[in-house]
BALOBA-1460 file (C-alpha; in Angstrom, 3 decimals):
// residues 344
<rec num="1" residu="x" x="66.801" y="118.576" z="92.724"/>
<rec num="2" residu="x" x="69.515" y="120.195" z="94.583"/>
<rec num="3" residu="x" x="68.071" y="120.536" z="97.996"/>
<rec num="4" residu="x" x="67.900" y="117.393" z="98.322"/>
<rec num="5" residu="x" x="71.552" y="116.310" z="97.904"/>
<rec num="6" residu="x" x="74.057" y="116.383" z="100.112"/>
<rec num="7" residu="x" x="77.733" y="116.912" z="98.944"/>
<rec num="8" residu="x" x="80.720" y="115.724" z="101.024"/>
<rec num="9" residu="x" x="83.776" y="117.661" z="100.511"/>
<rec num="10" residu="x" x="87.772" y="117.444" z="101.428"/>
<rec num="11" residu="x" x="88.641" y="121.527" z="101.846"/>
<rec num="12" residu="x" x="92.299" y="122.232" z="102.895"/>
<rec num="13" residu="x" x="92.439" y="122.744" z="106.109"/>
<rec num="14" residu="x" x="96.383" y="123.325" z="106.762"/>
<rec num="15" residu="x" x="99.584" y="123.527" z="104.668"/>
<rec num="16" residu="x" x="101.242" y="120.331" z="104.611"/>
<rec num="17" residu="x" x="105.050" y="120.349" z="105.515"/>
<rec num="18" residu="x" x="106.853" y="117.182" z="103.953"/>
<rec num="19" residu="x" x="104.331" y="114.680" z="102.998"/>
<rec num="20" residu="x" x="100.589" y="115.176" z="102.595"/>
<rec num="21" residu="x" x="98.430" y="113.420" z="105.001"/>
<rec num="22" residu="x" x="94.247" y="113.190" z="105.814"/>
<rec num="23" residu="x" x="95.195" y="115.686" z="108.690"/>
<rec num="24" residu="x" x="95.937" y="118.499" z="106.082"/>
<rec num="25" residu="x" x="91.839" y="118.379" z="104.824"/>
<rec num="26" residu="x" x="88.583" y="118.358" z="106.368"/>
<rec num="27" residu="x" x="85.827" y="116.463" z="105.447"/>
<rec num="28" residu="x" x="82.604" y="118.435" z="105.542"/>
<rec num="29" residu="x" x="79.130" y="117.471" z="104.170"/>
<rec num="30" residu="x" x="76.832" y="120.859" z="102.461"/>
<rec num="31" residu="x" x="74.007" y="120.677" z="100.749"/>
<rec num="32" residu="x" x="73.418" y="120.802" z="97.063"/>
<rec num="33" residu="x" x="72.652" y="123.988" z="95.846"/>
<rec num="34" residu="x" x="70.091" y="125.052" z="93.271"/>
<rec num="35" residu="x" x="71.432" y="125.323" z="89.772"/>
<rec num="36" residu="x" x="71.371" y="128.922" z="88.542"/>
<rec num="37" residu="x" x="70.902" y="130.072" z="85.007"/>
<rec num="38" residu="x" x="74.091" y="128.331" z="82.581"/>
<rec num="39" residu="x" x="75.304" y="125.875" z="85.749"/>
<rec num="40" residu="x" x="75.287" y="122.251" z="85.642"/>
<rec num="41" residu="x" x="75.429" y="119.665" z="88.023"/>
<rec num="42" residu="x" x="78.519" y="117.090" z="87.913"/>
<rec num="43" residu="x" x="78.363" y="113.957" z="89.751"/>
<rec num="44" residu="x" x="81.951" y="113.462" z="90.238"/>
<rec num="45" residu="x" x="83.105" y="109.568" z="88.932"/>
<rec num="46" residu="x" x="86.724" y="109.320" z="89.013"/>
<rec num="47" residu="x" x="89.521" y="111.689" z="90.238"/>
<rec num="48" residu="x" x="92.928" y="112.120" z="89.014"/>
<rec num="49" residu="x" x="96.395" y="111.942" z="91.656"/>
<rec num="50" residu="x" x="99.447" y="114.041" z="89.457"/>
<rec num="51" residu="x" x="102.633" y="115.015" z="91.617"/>
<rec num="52" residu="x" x="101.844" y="118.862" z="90.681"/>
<rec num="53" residu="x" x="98.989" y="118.397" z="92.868"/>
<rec num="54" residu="x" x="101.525" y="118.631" z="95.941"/>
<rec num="55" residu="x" x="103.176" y="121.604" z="94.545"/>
<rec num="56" residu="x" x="99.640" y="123.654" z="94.398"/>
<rec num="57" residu="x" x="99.282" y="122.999" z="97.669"/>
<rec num="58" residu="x" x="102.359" y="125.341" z="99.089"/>
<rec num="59" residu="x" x="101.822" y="128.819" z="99.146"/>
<rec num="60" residu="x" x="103.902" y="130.011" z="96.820"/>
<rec num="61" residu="x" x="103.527" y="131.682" z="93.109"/>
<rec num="62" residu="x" x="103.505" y="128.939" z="90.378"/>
<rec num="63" residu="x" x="101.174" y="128.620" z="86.733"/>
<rec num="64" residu="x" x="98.385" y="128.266" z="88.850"/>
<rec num="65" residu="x" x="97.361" y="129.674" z="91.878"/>
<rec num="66" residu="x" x="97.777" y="127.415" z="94.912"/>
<rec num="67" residu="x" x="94.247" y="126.244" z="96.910"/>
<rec num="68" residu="x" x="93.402" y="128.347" z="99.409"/>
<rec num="69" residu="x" x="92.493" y="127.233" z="103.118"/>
<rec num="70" residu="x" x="89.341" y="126.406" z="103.297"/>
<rec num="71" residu="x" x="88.892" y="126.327" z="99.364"/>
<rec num="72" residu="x" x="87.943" y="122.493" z="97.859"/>
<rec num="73" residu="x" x="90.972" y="120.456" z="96.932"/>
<rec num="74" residu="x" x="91.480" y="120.986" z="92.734"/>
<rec num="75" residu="x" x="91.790" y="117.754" z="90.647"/>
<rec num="76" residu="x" x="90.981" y="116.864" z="87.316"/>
<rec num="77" residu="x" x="88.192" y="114.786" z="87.172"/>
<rec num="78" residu="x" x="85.560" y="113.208" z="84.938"/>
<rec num="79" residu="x" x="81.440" y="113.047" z="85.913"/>
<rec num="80" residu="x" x="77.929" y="112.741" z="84.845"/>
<rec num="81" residu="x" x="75.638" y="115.666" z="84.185"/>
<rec num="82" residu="x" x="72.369" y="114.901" z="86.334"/>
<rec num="83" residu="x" x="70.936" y="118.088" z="86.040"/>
<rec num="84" residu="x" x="71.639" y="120.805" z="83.438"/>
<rec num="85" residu="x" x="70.326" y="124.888" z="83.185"/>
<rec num="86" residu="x" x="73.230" y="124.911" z="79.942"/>
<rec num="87" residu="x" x="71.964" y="124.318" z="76.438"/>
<rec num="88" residu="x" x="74.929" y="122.839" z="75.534"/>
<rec num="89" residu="x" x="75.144" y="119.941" z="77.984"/>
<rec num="90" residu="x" x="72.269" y="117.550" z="78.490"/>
<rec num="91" residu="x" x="71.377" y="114.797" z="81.738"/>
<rec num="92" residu="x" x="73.815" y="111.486" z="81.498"/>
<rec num="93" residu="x" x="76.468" y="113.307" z="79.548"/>
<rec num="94" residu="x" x="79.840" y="112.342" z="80.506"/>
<rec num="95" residu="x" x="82.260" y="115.329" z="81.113"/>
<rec num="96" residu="x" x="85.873" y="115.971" z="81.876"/>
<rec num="97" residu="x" x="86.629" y="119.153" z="84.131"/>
<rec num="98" residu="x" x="88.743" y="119.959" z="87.569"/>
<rec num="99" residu="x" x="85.733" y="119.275" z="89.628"/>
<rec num="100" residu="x" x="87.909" y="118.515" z="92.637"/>
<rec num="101" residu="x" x="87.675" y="116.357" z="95.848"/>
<rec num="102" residu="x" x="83.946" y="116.465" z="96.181"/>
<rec num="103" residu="x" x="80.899" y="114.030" z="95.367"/>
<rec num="104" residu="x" x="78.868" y="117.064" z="93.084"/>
<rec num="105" residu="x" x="80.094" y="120.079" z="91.251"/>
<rec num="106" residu="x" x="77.399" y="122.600" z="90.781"/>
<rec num="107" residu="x" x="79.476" y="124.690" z="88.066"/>
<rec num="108" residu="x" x="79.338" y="126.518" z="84.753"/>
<rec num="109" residu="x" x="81.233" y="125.661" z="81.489"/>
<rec num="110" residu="x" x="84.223" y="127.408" z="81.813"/>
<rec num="111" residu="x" x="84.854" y="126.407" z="85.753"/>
<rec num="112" residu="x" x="88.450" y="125.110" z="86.629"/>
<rec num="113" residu="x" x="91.525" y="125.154" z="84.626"/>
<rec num="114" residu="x" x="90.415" y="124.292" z="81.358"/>
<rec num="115" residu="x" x="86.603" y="124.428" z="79.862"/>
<rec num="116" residu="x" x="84.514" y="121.445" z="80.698"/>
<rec num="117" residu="x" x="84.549" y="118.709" z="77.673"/>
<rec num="118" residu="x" x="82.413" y="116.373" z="76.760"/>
<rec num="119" residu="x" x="84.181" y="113.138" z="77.007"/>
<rec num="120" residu="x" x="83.960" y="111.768" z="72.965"/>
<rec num="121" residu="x" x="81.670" y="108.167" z="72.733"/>
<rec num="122" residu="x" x="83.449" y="105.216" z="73.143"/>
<rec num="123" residu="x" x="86.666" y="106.577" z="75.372"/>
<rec num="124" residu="x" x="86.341" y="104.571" z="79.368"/>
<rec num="125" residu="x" x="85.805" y="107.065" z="81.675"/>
<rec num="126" residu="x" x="89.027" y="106.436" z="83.730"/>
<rec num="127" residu="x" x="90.826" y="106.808" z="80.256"/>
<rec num="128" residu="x" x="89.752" y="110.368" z="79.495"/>
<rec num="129" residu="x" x="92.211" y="110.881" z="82.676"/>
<rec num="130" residu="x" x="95.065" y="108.874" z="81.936"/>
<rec num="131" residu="x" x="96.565" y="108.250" z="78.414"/>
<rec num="132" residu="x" x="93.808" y="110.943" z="77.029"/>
<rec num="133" residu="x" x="93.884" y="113.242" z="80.424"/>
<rec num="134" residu="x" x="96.733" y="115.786" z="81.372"/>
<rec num="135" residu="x" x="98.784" y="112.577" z="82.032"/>
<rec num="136" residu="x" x="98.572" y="111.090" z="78.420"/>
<rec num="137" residu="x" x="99.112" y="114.257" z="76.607"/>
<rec num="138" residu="x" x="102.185" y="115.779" z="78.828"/>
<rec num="139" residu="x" x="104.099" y="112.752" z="77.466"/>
<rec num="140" residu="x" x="102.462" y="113.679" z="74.076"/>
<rec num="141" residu="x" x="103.958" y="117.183" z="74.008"/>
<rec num="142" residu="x" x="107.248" y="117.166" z="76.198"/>
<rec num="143" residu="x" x="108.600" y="114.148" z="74.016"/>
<rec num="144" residu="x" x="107.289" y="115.084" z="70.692"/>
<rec num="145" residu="x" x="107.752" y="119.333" z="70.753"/>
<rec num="146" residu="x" x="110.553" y="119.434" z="73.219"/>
<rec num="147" residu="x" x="112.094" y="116.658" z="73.355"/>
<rec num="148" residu="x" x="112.162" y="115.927" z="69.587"/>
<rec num="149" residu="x" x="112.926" y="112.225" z="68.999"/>
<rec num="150" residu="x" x="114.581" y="111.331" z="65.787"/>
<rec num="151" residu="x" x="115.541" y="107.696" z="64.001"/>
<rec num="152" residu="x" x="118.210" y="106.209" z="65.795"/>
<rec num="153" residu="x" x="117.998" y="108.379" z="68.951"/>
<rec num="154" residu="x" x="118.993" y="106.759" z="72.075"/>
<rec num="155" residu="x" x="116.377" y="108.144" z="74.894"/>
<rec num="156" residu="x" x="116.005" y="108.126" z="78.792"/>
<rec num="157" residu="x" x="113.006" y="108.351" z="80.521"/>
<rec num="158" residu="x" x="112.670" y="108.671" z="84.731"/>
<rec num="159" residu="x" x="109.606" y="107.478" z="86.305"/>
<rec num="160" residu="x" x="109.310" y="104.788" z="83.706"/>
<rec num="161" residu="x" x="106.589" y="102.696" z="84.651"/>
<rec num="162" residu="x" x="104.184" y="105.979" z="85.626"/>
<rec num="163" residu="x" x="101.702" y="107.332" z="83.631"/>
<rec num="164" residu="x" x="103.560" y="110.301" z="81.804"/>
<rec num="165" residu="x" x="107.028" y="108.068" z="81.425"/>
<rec num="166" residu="x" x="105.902" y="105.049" z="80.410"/>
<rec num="167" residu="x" x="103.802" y="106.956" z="77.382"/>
<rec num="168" residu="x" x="106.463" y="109.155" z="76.977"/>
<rec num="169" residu="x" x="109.416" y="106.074" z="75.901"/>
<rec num="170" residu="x" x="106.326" y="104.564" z="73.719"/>
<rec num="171" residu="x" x="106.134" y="108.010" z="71.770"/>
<rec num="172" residu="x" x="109.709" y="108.299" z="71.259"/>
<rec num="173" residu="x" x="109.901" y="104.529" z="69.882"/>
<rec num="174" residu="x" x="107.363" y="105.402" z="67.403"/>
<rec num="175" residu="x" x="109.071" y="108.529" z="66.368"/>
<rec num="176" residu="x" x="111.921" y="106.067" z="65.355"/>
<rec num="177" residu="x" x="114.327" y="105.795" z="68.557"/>
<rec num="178" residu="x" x="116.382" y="102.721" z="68.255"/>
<rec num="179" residu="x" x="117.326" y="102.746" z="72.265"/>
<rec num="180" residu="x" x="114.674" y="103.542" z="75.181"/>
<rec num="181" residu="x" x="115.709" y="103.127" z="78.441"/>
<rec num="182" residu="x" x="113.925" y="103.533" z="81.379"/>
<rec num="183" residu="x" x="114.494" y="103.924" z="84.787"/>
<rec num="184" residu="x" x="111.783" y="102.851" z="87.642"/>
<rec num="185" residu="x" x="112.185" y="101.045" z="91.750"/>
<rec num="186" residu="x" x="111.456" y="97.906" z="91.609"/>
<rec num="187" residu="x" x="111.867" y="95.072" z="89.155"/>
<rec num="188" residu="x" x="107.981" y="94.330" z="88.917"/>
<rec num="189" residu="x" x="107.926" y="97.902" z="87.426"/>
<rec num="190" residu="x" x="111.264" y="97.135" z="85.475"/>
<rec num="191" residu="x" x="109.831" y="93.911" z="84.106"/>
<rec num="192" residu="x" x="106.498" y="95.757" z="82.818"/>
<rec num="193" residu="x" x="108.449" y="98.385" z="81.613"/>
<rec num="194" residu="x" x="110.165" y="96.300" z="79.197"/>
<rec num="195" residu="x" x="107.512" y="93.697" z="78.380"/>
<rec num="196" residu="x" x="104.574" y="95.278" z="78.156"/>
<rec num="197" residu="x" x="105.341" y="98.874" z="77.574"/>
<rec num="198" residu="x" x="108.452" y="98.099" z="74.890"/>
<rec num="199" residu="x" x="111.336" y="99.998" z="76.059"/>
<rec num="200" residu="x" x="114.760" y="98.155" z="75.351"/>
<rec num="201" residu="x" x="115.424" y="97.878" z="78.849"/>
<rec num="202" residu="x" x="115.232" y="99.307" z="81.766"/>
<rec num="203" residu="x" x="117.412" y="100.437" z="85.411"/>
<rec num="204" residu="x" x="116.230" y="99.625" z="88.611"/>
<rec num="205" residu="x" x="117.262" y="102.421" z="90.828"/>
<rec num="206" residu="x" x="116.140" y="101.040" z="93.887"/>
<rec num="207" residu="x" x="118.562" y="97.582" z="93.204"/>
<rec num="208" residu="x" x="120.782" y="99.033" z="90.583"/>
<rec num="209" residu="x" x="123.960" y="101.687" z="90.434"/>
<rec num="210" residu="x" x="121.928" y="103.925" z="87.726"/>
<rec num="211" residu="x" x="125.414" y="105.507" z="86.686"/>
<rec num="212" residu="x" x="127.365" y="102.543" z="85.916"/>
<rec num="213" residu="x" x="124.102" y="100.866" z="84.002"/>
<rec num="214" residu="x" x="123.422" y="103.781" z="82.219"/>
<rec num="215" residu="x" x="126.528" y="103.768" z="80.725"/>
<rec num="216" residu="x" x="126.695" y="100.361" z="80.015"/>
<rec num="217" residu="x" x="123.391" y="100.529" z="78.481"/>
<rec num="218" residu="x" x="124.251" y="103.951" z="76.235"/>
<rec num="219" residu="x" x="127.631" y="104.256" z="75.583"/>
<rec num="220" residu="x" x="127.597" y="106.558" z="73.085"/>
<rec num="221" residu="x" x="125.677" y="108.674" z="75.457"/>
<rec num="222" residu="x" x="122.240" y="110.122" z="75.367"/>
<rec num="223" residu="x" x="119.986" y="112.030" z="72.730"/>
<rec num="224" residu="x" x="116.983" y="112.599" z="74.805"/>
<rec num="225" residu="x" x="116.108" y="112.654" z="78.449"/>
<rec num="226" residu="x" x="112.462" y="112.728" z="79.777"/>
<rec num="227" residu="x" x="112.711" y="113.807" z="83.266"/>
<rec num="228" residu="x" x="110.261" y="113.305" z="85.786"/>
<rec num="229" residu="x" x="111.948" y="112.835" z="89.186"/>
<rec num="230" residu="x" x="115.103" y="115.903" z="89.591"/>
<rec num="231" residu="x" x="117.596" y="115.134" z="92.155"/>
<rec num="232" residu="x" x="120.595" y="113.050" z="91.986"/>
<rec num="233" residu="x" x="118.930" y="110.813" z="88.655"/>
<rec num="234" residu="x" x="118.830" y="114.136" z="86.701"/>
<rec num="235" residu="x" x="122.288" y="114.830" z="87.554"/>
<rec num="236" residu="x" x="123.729" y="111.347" z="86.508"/>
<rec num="237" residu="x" x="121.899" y="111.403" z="83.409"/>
<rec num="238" residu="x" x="123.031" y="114.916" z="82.446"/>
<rec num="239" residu="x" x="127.041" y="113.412" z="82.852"/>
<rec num="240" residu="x" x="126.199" y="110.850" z="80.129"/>
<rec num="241" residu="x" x="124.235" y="113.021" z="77.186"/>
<rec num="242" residu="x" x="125.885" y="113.106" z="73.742"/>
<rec num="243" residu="x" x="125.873" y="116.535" z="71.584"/>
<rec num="244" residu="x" x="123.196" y="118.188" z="70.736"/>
<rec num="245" residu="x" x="121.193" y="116.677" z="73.350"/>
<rec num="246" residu="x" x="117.598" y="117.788" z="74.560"/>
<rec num="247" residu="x" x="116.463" y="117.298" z="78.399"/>
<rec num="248" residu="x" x="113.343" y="117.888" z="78.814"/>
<rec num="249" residu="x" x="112.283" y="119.108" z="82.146"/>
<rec num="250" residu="x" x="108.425" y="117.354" z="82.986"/>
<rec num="251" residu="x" x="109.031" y="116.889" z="87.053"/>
<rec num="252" residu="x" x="111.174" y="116.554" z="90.155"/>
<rec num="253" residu="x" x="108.988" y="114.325" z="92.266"/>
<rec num="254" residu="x" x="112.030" y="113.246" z="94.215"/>
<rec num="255" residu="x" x="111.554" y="116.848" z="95.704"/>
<rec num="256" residu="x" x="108.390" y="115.522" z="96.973"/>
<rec num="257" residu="x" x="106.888" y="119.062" z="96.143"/>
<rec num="258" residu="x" x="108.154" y="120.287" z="99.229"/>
<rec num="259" residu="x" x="109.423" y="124.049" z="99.331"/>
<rec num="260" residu="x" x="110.882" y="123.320" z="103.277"/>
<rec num="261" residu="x" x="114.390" y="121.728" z="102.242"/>
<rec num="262" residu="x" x="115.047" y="122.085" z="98.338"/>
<rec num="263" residu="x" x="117.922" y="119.973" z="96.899"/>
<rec num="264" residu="x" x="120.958" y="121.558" z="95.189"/>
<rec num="265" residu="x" x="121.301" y="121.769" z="91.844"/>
<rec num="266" residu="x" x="123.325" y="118.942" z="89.326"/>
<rec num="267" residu="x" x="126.383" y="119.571" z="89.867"/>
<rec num="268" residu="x" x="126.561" y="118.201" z="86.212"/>
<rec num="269" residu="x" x="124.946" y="121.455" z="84.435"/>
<rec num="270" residu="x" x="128.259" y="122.384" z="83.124"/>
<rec num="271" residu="x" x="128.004" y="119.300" z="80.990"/>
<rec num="272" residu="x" x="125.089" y="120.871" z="78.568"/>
<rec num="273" residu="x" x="127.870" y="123.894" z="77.629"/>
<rec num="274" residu="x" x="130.527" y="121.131" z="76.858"/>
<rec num="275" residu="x" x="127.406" y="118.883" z="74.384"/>
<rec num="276" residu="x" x="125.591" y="122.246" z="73.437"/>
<rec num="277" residu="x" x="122.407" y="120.405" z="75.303"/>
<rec num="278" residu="x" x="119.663" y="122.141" z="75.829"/>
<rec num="279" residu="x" x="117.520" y="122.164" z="78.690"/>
<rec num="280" residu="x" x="113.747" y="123.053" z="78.731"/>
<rec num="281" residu="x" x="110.577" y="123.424" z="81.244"/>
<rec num="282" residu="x" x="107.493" y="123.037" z="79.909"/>
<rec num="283" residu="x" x="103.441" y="123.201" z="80.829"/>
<rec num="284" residu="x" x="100.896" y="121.323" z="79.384"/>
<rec num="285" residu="x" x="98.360" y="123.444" z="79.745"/>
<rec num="286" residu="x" x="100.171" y="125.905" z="77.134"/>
<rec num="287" residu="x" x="99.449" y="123.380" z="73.994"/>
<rec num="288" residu="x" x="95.977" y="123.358" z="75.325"/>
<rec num="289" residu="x" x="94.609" y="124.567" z="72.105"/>
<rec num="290" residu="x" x="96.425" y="121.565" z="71.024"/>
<rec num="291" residu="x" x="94.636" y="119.102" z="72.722"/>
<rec num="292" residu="x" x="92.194" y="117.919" z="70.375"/>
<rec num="293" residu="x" x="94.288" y="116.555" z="67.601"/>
<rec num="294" residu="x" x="96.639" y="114.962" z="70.551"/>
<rec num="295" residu="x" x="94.126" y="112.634" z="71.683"/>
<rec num="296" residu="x" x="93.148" y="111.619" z="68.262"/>
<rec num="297" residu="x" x="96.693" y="110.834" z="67.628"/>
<rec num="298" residu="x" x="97.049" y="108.848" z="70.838"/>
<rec num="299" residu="x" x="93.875" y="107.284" z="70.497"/>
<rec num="300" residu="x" x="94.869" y="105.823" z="66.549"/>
<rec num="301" residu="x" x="98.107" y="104.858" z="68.515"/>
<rec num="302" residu="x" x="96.502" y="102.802" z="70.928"/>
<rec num="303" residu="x" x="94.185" y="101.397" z="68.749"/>
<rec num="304" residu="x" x="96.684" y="99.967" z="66.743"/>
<rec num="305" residu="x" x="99.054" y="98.332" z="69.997"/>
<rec num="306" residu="x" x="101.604" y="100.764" z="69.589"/>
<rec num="307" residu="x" x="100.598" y="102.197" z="72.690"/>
<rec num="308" residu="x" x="100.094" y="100.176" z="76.296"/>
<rec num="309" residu="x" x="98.929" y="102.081" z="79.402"/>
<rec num="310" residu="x" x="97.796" y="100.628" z="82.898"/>
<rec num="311" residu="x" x="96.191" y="102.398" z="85.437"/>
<rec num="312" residu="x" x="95.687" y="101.631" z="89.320"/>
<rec num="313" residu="x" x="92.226" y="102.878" z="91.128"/>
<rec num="314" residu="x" x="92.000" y="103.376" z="94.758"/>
<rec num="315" residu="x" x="88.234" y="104.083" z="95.827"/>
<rec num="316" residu="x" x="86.214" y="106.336" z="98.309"/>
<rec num="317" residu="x" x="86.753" y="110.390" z="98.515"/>
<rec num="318" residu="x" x="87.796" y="109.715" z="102.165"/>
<rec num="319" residu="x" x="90.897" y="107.943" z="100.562"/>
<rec num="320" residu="x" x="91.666" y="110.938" z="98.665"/>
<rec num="321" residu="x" x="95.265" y="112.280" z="100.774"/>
<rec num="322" residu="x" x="96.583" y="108.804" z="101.294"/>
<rec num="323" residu="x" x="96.160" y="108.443" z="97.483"/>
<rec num="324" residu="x" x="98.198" y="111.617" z="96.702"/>
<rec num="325" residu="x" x="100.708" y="110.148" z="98.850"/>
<rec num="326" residu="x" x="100.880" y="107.025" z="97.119"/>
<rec num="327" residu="x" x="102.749" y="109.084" z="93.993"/>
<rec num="328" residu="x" x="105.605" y="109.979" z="96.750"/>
<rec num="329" residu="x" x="106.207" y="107.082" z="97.849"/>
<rec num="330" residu="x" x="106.598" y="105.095" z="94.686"/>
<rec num="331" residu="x" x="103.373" y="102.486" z="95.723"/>
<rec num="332" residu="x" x="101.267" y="103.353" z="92.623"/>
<rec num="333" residu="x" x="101.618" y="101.565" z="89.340"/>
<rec num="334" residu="x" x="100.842" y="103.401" z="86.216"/>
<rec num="335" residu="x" x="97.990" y="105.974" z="86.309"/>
<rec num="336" residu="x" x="96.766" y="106.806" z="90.084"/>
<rec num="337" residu="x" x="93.443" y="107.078" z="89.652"/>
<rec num="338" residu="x" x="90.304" y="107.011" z="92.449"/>
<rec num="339" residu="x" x="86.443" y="106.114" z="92.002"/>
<rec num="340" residu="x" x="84.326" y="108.067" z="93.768"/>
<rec num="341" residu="x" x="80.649" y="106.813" z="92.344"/>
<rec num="342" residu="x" x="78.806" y="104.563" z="89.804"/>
<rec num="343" residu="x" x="77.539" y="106.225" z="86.849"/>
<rec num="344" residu="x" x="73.750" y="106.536" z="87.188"/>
């Protein structure tokens, strides 16, 4: 079967500096080659955009190594088996794995940065990459392990209405917080925040002054802040924590992932010695072994309402750069996903 495929491809072509665009990647067409002994062959569905994308695409040291010039751009992705030399995977199964920004992945099990799954009957495809993908379960973890939610917390979360925040606030209402506030641009995003997704309310940093509405929203100050965005947000919210606070670290997409002009640090920091906060980084892929019993949980949550998620799909694997870029500039709403094919 494989020689007579072709595959079309975006490889890295140059670095970017400041935001990505289609100039940074070539597209290149190969063909298909013929499975060897344990590979499978992946036609590649959907893709997943995540801001740490951008970081892995500076040369510089960081959990995983960044893509290489010339090397296929790495995303999480889910696809359909079409051929298989692997007992354990048959034709039509559906699979999660970082395939990347290609059409087929001719791959064994253990490619990418985790194993290749089998996506469970019954989840949508473009769900195994949102609230089930690296998306859905980085919420899971950073609120739950390090951000610890108890009754009557009051919590924060940046980057409300994306696909990490907005799951994140919903967690930390279940776990019994009586105040979550968000904080997203725009008021569509505000209003959906709110409505749909349950927080108590939420700022609109585009239209809003975030430190004065903060504190009129949480006056007591704040138990728990989910951050996903760094920069001048971070540095309001950690002048307005109460004791004993926990801030857990998740992004800094206000950075843009650029390593050519770095903002300074919060000139707040001081402020965690005065509340005995505590400040933490985190990973996902280090609860990987974790994973399982994560998406159960999220998937009884959002079986019973308690959980809302939304995802937006661009389409074509030409569209791939200008769909990273979409998560810098603010334009995507909820999970950014992209569809490269139909099922067969």
């Amino acid at each position: 079967m494989g020689n007579m495929l072709t595959n079309r491809m975006l490889r890295l072509k140059t670095r970017p500096k400041g935001a990505v665009s289609s100039d940074n990647f070539e597209l290149s067409e190969e063909q298909v080659p013929e499975l060897r002994d344990g590979q499978i062959l992946v036609k590649v569905l959907y893709l997943s955009f995540d801001p740490t994308q951008r970081g892995w695409l500076n040369d510089v040291k960081s959990y995983v190594p960044p893509v290489q010039i010339g090397e296929i751009m790495r995303a999480s992705s889910v696809g359909q088996i079409i051929e298989s030399k692997d007992e354990n995977f048959s034709i039509g199964d559906i699979v999660m794995g970082t395939f990347g920004w290609q059409e087929y992945a001719a791959v064994d099990s253990s490619f990418g940065l985790l194993p290749i799954q089998k996506l469970p009957e019954g989840i949508p495809h473009t769900s195994a990459l949102s609230i089930y993908g690296i998306t859905g379960l980085t919420a899971f973890f950073g609120m739950i392990d390090i951000g610890q939610p108890k009754e009557g917390d009051t919590v924060l979360v940046s980057g409300a209405a994306g696909a990490t925040g907005s799951v994140a606030g919903q967690i930390a209402r279940i776990h019994g917080a009586k105040n979550v506030i968000g904080i997203a641009g725009g008021s569509e995003k505000c209003e959906w925040v709110v409505k749909e997704a349950g927080f108590d309310s939420c700022i609109d940093y585009k239209n809003e002054d975030v430190a004065s509405k903060l504190l009129e929203l949480a006056p007591k100050g704040i138990d728990v802040y989910f951050d996903n965005v760094g920069g001048k947000i971070l540095e309001i919210a950690l002048s307005q924590i109460a004791q004993n606070a926990r801030i857990v670290m998740c992004g800094g997409i206000s950075s843009g992932y650029t390593i050519e002009a770095l903002p300074p640090g919060p000139s707040t920091l001081t402020n965690l010695i005065i509340q005995r906060g505590r400040m933490e980084g985190f990973i996902v892929l280090d609860f990987a072994q974790r994973f399982g019993e994560a998406m159960i949980q999220l998937g009884t949550w959002v079986s019973e309402g308690k959980i809302v998620y939304q995802e937006d799909i661009a389409e074509g694997l030409e569209n791939c750069p200008a769909t990273l870029a979409r998560l810098f500039e603010g334009k995507n709403f909820g999970k950014q996903l992209l569809k490269v094919a139909d099922p067969e």
